[in-house]
Biopython code that builds the backbone (N, CA, C, O; Angstrom):
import numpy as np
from Bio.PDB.StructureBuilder import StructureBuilder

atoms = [
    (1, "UNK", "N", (116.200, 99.292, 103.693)),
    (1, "UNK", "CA", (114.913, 98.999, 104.281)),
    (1, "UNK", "C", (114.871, 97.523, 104.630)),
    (1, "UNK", "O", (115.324, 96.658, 103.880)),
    (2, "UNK", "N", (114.190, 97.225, 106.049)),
    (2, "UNK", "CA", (113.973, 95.956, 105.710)),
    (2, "UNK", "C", (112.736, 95.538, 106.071)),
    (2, "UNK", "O", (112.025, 96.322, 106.699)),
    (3, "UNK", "N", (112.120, 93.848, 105.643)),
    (3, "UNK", "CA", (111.142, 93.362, 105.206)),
    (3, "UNK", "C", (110.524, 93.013, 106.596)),
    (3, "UNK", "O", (109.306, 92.884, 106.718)),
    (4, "UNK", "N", (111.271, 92.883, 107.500)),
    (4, "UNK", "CA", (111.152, 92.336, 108.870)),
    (4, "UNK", "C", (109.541, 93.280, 109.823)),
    (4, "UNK", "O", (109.953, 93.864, 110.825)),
    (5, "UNK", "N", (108.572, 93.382, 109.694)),
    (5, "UNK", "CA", (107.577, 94.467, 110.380)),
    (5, "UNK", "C", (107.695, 94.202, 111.882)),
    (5, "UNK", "O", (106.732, 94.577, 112.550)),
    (6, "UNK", "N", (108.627, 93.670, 112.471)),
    (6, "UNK", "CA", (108.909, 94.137, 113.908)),
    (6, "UNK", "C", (110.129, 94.840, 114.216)),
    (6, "UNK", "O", (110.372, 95.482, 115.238)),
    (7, "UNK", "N", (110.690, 94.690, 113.455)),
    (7, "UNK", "CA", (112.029, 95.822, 113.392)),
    (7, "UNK", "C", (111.445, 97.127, 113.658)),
    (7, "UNK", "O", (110.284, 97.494, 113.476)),
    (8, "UNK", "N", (112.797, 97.994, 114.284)),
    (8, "UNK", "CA", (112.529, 99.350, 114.385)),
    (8, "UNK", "C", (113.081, 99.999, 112.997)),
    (8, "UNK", "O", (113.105, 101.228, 113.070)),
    (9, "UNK", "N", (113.526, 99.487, 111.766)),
    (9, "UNK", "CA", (113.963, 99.561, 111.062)),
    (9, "UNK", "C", (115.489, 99.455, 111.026)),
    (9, "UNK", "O", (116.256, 99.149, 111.939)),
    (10, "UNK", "N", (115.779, 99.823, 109.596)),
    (10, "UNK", "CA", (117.863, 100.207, 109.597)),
    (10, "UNK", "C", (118.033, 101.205, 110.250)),
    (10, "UNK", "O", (119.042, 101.180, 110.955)),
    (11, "UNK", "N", (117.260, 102.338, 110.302)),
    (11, "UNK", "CA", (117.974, 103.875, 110.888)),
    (11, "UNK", "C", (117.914, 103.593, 112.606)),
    (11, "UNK", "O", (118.578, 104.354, 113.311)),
    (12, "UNK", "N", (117.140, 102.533, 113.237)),
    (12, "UNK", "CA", (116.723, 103.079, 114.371)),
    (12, "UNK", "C", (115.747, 103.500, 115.322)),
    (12, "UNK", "O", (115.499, 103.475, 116.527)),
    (13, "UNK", "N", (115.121, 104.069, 113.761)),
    (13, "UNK", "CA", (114.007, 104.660, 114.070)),
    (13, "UNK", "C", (112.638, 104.333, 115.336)),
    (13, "UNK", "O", (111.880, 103.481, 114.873)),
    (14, "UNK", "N", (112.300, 104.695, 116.415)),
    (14, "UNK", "CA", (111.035, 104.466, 116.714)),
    (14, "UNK", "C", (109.669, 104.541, 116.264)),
    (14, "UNK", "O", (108.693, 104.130, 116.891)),
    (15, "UNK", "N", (109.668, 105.249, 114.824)),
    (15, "UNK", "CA", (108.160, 104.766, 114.407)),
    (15, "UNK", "C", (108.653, 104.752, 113.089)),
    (15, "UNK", "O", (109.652, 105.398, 112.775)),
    (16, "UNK", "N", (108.108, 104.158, 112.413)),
    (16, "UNK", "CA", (108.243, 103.848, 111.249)),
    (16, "UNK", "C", (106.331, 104.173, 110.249)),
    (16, "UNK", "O", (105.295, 103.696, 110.712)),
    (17, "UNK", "N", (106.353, 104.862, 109.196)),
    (17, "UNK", "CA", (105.570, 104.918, 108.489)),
    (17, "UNK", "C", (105.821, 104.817, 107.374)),
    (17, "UNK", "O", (106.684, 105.356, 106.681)),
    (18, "UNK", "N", (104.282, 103.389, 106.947)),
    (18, "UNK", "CA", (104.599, 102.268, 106.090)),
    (18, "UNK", "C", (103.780, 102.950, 104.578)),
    (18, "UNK", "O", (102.863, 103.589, 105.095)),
    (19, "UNK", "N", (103.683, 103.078, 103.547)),
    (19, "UNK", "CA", (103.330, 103.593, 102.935)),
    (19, "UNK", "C", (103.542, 103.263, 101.254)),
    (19, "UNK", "O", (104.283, 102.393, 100.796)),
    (20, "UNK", "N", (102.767, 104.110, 100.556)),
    (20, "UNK", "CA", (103.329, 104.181, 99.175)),
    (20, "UNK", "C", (103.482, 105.281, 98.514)),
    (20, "UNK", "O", (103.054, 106.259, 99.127)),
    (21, "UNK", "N", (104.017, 105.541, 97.297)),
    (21, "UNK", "CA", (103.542, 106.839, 96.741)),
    (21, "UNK", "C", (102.909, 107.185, 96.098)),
    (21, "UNK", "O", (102.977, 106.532, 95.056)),
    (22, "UNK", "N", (102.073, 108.088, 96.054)),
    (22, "UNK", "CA", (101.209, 108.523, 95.518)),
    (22, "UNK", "C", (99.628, 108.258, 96.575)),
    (22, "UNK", "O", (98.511, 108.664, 96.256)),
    (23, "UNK", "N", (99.849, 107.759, 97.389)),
    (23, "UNK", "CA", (98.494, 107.828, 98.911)),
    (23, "UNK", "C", (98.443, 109.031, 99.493)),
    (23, "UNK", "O", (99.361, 109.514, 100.156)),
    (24, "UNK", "N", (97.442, 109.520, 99.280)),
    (24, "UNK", "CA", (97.022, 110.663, 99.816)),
    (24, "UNK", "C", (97.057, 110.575, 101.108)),
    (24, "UNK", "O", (97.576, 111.521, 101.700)),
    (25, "UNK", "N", (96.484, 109.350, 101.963)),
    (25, "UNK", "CA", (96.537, 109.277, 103.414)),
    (25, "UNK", "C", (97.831, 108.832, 104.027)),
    (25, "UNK", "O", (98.244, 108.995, 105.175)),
    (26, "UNK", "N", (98.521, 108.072, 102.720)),
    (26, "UNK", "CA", (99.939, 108.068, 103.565)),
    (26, "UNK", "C", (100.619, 109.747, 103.757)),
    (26, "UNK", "O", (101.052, 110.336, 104.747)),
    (27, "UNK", "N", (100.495, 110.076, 102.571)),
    (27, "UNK", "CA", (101.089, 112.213, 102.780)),
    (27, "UNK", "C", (100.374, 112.269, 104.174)),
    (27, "UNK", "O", (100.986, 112.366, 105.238)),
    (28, "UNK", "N", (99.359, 112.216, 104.083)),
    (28, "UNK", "CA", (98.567, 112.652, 105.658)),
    (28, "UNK", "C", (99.040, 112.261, 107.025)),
    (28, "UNK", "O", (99.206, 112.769, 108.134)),
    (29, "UNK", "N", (99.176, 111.107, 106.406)),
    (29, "UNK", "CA", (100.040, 109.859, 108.003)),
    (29, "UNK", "C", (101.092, 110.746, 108.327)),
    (29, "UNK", "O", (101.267, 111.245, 109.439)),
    (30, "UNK", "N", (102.230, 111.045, 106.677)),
    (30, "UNK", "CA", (103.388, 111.031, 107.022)),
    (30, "UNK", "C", (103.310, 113.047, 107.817)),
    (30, "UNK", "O", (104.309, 113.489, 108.385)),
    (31, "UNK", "N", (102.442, 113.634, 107.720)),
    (31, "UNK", "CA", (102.588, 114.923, 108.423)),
    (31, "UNK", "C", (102.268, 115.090, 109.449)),
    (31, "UNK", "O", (102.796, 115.926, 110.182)),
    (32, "UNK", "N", (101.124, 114.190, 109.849)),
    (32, "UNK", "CA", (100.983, 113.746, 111.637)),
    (32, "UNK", "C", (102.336, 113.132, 112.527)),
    (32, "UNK", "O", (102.702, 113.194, 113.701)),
    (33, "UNK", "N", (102.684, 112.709, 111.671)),
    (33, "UNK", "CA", (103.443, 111.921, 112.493)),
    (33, "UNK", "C", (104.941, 112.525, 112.813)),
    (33, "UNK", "O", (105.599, 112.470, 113.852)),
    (34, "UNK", "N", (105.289, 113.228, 111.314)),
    (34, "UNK", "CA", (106.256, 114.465, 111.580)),
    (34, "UNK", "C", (106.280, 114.930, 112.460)),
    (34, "UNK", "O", (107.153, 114.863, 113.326)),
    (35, "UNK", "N", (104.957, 115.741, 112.450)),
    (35, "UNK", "CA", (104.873, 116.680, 113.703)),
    (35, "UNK", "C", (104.790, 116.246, 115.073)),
    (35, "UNK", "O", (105.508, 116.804, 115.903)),
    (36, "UNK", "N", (103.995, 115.306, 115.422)),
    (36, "UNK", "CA", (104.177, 114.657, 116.668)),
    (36, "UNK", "C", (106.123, 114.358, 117.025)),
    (36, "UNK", "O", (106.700, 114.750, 118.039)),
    (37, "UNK", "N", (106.664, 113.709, 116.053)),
    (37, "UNK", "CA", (107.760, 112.879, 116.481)),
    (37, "UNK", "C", (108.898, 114.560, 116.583)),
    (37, "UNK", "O", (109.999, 114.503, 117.130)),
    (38, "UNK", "N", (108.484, 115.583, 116.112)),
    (38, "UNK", "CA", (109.146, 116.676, 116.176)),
    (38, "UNK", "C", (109.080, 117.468, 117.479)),
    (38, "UNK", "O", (109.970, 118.022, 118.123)),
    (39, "UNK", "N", (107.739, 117.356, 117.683)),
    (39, "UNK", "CA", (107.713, 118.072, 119.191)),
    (39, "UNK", "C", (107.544, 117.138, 120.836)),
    (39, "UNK", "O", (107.170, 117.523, 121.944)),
    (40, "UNK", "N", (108.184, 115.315, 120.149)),
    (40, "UNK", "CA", (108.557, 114.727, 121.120)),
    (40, "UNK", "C", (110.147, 114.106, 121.159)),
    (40, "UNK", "O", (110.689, 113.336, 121.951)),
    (41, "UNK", "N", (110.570, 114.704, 120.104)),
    (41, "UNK", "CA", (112.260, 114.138, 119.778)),
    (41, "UNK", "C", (111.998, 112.890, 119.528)),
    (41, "UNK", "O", (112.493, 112.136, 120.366)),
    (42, "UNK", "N", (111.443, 112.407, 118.746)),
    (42, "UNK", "CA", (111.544, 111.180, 118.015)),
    (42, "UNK", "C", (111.549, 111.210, 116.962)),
    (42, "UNK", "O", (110.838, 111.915, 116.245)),
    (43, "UNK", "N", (112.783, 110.044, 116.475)),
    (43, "UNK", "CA", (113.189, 110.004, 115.044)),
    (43, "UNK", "C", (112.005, 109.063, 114.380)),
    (43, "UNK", "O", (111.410, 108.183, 115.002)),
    (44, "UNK", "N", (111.809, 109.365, 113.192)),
    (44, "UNK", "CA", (110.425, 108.586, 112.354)),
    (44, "UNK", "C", (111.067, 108.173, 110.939)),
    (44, "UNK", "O", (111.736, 108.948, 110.255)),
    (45, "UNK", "N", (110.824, 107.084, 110.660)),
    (45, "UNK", "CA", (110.834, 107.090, 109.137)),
    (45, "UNK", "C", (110.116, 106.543, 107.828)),
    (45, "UNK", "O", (109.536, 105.565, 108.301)),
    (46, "UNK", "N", (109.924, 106.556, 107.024)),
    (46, "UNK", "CA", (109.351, 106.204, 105.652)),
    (46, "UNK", "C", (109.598, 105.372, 105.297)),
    (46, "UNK", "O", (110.778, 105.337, 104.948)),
    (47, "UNK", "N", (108.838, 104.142, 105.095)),
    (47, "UNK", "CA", (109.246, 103.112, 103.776)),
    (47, "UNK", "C", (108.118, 102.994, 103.015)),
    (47, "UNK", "O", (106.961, 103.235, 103.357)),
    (48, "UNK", "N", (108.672, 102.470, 101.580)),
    (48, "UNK", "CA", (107.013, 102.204, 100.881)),
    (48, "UNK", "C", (106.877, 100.803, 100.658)),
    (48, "UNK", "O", (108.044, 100.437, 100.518)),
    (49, "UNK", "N", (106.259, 99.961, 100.561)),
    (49, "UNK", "CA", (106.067, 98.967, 100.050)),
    (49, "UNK", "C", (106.163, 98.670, 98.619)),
    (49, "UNK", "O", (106.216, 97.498, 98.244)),
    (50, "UNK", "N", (106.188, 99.629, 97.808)),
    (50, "UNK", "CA", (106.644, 99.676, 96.662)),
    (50, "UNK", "C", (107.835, 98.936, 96.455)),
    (50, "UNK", "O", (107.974, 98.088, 95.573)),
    (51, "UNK", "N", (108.806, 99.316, 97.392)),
    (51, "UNK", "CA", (110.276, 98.766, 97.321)),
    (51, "UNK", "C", (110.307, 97.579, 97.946)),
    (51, "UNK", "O", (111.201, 96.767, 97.704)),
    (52, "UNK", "N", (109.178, 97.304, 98.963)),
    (52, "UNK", "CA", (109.750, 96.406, 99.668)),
    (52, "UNK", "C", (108.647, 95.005, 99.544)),
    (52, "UNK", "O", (107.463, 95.245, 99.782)),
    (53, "UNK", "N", (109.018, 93.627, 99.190)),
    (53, "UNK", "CA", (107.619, 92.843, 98.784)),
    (53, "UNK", "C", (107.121, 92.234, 99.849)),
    (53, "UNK", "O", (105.913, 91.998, 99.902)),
    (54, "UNK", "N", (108.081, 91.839, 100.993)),
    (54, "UNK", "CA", (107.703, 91.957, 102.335)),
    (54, "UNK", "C", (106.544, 92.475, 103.066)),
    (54, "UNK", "O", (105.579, 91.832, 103.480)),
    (55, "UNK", "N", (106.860, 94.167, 103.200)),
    (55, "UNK", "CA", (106.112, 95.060, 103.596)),
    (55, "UNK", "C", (104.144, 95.048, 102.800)),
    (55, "UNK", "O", (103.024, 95.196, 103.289)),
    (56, "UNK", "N", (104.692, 94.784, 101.400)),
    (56, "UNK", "CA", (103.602, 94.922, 100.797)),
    (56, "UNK", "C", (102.815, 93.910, 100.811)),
    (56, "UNK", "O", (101.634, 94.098, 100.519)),
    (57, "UNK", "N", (103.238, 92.700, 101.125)),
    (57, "UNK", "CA", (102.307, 91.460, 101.674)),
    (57, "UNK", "C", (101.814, 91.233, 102.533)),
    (57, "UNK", "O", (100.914, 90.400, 102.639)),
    (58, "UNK", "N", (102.301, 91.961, 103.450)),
    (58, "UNK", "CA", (101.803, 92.229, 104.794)),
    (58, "UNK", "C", (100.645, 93.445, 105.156)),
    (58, "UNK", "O", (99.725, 93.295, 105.961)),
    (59, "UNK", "N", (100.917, 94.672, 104.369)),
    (59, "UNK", "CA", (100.045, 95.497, 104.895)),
    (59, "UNK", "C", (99.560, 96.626, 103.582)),
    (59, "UNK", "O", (99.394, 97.845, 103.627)),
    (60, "UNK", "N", (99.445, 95.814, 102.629)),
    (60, "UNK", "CA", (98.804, 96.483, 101.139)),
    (60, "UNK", "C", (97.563, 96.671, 101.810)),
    (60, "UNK", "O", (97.420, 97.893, 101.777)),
    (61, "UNK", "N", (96.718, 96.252, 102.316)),
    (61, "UNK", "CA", (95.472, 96.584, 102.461)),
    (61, "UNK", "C", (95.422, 97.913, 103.578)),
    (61, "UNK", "O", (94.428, 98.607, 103.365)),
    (62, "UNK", "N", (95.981, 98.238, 104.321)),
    (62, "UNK", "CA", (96.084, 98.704, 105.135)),
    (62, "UNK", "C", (96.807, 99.968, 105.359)),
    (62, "UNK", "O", (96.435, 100.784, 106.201)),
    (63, "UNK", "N", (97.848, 100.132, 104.600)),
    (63, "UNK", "CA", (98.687, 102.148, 104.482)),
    (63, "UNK", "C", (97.601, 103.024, 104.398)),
    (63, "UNK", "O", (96.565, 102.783, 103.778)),
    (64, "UNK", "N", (97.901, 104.267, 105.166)),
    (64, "UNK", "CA", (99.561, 103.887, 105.766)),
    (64, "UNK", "C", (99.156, 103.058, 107.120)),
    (64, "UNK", "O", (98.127, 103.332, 107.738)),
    (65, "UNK", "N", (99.968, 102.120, 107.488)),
    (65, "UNK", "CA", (100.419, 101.452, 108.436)),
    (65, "UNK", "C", (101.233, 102.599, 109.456)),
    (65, "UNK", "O", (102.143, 103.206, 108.891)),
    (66, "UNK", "N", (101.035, 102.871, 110.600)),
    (66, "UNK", "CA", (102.255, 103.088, 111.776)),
    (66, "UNK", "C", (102.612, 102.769, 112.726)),
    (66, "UNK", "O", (101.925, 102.940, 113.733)),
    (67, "UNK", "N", (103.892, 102.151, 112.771)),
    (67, "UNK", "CA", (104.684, 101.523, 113.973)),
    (67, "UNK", "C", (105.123, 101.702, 115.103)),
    (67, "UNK", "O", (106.038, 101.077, 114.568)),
    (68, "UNK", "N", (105.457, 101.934, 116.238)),
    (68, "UNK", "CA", (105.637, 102.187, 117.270)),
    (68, "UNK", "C", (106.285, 100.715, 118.013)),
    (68, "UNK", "O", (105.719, 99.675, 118.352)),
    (69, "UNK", "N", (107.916, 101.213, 118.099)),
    (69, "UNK", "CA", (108.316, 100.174, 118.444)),
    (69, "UNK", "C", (108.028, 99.268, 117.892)),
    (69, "UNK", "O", (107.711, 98.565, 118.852)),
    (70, "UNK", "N", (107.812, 98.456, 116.745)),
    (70, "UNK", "CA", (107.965, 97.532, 116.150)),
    (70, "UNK", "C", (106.909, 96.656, 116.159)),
    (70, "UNK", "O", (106.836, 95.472, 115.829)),
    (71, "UNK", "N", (105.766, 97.756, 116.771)),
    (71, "UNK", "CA", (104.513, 97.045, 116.696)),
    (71, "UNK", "C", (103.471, 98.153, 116.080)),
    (71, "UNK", "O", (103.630, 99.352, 116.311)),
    (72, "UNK", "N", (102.437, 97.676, 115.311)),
    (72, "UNK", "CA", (101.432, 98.086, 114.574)),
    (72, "UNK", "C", (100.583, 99.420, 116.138)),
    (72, "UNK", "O", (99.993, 99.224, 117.200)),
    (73, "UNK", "N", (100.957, 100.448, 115.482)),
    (73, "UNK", "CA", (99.911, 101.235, 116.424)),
    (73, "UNK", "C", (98.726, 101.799, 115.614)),
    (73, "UNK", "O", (97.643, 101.877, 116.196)),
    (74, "UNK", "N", (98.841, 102.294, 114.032)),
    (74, "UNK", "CA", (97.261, 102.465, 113.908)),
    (74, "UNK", "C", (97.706, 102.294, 112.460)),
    (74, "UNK", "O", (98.883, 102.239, 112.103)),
    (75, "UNK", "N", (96.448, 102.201, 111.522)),
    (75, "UNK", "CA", (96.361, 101.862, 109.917)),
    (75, "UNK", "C", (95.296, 102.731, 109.860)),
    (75, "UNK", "O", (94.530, 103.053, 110.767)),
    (76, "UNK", "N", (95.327, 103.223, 108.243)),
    (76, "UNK", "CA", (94.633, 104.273, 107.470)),
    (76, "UNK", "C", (94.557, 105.461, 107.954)),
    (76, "UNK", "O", (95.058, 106.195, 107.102)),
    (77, "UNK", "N", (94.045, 106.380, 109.283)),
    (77, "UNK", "CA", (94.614, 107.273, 109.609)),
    (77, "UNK", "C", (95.179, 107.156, 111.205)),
    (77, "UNK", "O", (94.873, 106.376, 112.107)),
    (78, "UNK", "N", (96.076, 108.207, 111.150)),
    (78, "UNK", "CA", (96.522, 108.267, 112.714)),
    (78, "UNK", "C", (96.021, 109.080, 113.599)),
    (78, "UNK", "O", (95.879, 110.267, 113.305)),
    (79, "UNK", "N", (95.675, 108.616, 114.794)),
    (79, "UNK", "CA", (95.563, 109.256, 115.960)),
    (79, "UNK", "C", (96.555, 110.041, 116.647)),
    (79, "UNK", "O", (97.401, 109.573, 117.410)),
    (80, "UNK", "N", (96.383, 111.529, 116.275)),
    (80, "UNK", "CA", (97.745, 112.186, 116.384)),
    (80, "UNK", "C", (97.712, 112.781, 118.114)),
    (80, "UNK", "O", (98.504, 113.563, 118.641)),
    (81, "UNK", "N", (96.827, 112.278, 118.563)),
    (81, "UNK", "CA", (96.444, 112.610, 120.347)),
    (81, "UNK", "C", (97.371, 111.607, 121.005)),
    (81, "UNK", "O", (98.345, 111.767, 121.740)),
    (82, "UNK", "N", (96.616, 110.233, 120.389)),
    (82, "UNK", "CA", (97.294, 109.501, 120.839)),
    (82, "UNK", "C", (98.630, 108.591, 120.532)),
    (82, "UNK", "O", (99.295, 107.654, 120.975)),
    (83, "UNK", "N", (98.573, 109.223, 119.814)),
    (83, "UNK", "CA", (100.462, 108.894, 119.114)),
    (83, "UNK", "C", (101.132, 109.886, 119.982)),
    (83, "UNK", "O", (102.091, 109.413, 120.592)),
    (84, "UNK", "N", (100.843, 111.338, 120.238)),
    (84, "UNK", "CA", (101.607, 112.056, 121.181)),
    (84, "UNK", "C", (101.539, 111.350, 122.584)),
    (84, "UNK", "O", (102.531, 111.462, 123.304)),
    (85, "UNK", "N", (100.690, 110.787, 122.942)),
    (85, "UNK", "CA", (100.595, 110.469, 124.058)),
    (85, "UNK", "C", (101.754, 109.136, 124.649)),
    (85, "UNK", "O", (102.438, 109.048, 125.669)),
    (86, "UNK", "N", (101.503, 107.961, 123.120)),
    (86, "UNK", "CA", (102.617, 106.806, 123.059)),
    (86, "UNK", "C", (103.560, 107.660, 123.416)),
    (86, "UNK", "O", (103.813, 107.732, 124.619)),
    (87, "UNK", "N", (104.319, 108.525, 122.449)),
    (87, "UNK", "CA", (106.141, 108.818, 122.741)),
    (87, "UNK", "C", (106.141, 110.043, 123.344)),
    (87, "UNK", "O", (107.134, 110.684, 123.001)),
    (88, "UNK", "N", (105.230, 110.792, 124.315)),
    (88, "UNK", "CA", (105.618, 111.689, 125.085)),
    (88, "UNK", "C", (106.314, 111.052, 126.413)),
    (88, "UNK", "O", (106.204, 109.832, 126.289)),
    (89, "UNK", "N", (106.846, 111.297, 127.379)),
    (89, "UNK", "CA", (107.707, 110.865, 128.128)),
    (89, "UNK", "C", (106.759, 110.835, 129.320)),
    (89, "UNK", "O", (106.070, 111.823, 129.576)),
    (90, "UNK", "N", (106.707, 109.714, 130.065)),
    (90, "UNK", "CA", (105.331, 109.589, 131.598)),
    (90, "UNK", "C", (105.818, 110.143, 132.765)),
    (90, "UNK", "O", (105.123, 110.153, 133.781)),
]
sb = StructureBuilder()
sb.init_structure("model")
sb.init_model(0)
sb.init_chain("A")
sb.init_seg("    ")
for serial, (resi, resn, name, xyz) in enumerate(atoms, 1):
    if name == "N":
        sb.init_residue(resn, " ", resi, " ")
    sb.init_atom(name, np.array(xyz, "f"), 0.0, 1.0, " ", f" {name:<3s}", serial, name[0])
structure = sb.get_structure()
Protein backbone atom coordinates (compact mmCIF):
# COMPACT_ATOMS: atom_id res chain seq x y z
CA UNK A 1 0.00 0.00 0.00
CA UNK A 2 1.09 3.30 -0.33
CA UNK A 3 0.79 6.58 1.70
CA UNK A 4 0.92 8.76 -1.42
CA UNK A 5 -3.35 9.83 -1.91
CA UNK A 6 -2.68 10.70 -5.54
CA UNK A 7 -1.41 7.51 -6.56
CA UNK A 8 -3.51 5.06 -8.36
CA UNK A 9 -2.09 2.79 -5.92
CA UNK A 10 0.58 -0.46 -6.15
CA UNK A 11 -1.95 -2.67 -8.12
CA UNK A 12 -2.87 -0.02 -10.65
CA UNK A 13 -5.87 0.25 -9.71
CA UNK A 14 -8.33 3.11 -10.97
CA UNK A 15 -10.30 3.62 -7.88
CA UNK A 16 -9.16 3.00 -4.86
CA UNK A 17 -11.42 2.65 -1.59
CA UNK A 18 -10.03 4.18 1.48
CA UNK A 19 -11.37 2.70 4.54
CA UNK A 20 -11.19 0.80 7.83
CA UNK A 21 -12.41 -2.20 9.42
CA UNK A 22 -15.06 -2.58 11.04
CA UNK A 23 -17.11 0.79 9.10
CA UNK A 24 -20.20 -0.08 8.24
CA UNK A 25 -20.19 2.62 5.44
CA UNK A 26 -16.91 1.63 4.30
CA UNK A 27 -18.67 -2.34 3.74
CA UNK A 28 -21.25 -0.10 1.97
CA UNK A 29 -18.68 2.01 -0.13
CA UNK A 30 -16.83 -1.12 -0.71
CA UNK A 31 -20.20 -2.94 -2.48
CA UNK A 32 -21.09 0.09 -4.57
CA UNK A 33 -18.20 0.35 -5.88
CA UNK A 34 -17.66 -3.44 -6.60
CA UNK A 35 -20.46 -3.43 -8.47
CA UNK A 36 -20.09 -0.41 -10.49
CA UNK A 37 -16.25 -1.22 -11.28
CA UNK A 38 -17.68 -4.88 -12.28
CA UNK A 39 -20.11 -3.89 -14.78
CA UNK A 40 -17.58 -1.19 -16.16
CA UNK A 41 -14.25 -3.39 -16.18
CA UNK A 42 -12.57 -1.53 -13.71
CA UNK A 43 -10.13 -2.77 -11.38
CA UNK A 44 -10.84 -1.24 -7.63
CA UNK A 45 -9.06 -1.65 -4.56
CA UNK A 46 -9.05 -1.53 -0.67
CA UNK A 47 -6.81 0.03 1.70
CA UNK A 48 -7.42 0.82 5.33
CA UNK A 49 -5.87 3.37 7.10
CA UNK A 50 -5.40 1.20 9.81
CA UNK A 51 -2.22 0.06 8.07
CA UNK A 52 -1.41 2.99 6.61
CA UNK A 53 -0.50 6.43 8.92
CA UNK A 54 -0.39 8.42 5.85
CA UNK A 55 -3.80 7.57 4.66
CA UNK A 56 -5.14 7.99 8.15
CA UNK A 57 -3.95 11.58 8.54
CA UNK A 58 -5.29 12.53 5.73
CA UNK A 59 -8.76 11.20 5.62
CA UNK A 60 -9.76 9.71 9.28
CA UNK A 61 -12.48 12.04 9.29
CA UNK A 62 -13.83 11.21 6.20
CA UNK A 63 -14.07 6.98 5.14
CA UNK A 64 -14.77 5.73 3.30
CA UNK A 65 -12.93 8.06 1.06
CA UNK A 66 -13.16 7.15 -2.98
CA UNK A 67 -10.67 7.77 -5.55
CA UNK A 68 -10.90 8.04 -9.03
CA UNK A 69 -7.77 8.44 -10.67
CA UNK A 70 -5.95 9.66 -7.92
CA UNK A 71 -8.26 12.18 -7.04
CA UNK A 72 -10.90 12.34 -4.20
CA UNK A 73 -14.37 11.64 -5.96
CA UNK A 74 -16.75 11.26 -2.96
CA UNK A 75 -16.42 10.64 1.12
CA UNK A 76 -18.91 8.91 3.48
CA UNK A 77 -21.22 7.59 0.94
CA UNK A 78 -20.94 7.01 -2.79
CA UNK A 79 -22.78 8.11 -5.58
CA UNK A 80 -23.17 4.92 -7.37
CA UNK A 81 -25.00 6.90 -10.57
CA UNK A 82 -22.40 8.87 -10.69
CA UNK A 83 -19.41 6.83 -10.17
CA UNK A 84 -20.95 4.71 -13.11
CA UNK A 85 -21.09 7.56 -15.03
CA UNK A 86 -17.04 8.68 -14.11
CA UNK A 87 -15.71 5.10 -15.53
CA UNK A 88 -18.34 4.23 -18.05
CA UNK A 89 -16.72 4.84 -21.41
CA UNK A 90 -18.15 8.47 -23.43
Amino acid sequence: MTSDPTSSGTSGARVRVIGREGCHLCADAEVVVARVCAETNTDFEVCSIDNDPGLADLYWEKIPVILVDGAVFDFWRVNEERLRGKLSPS
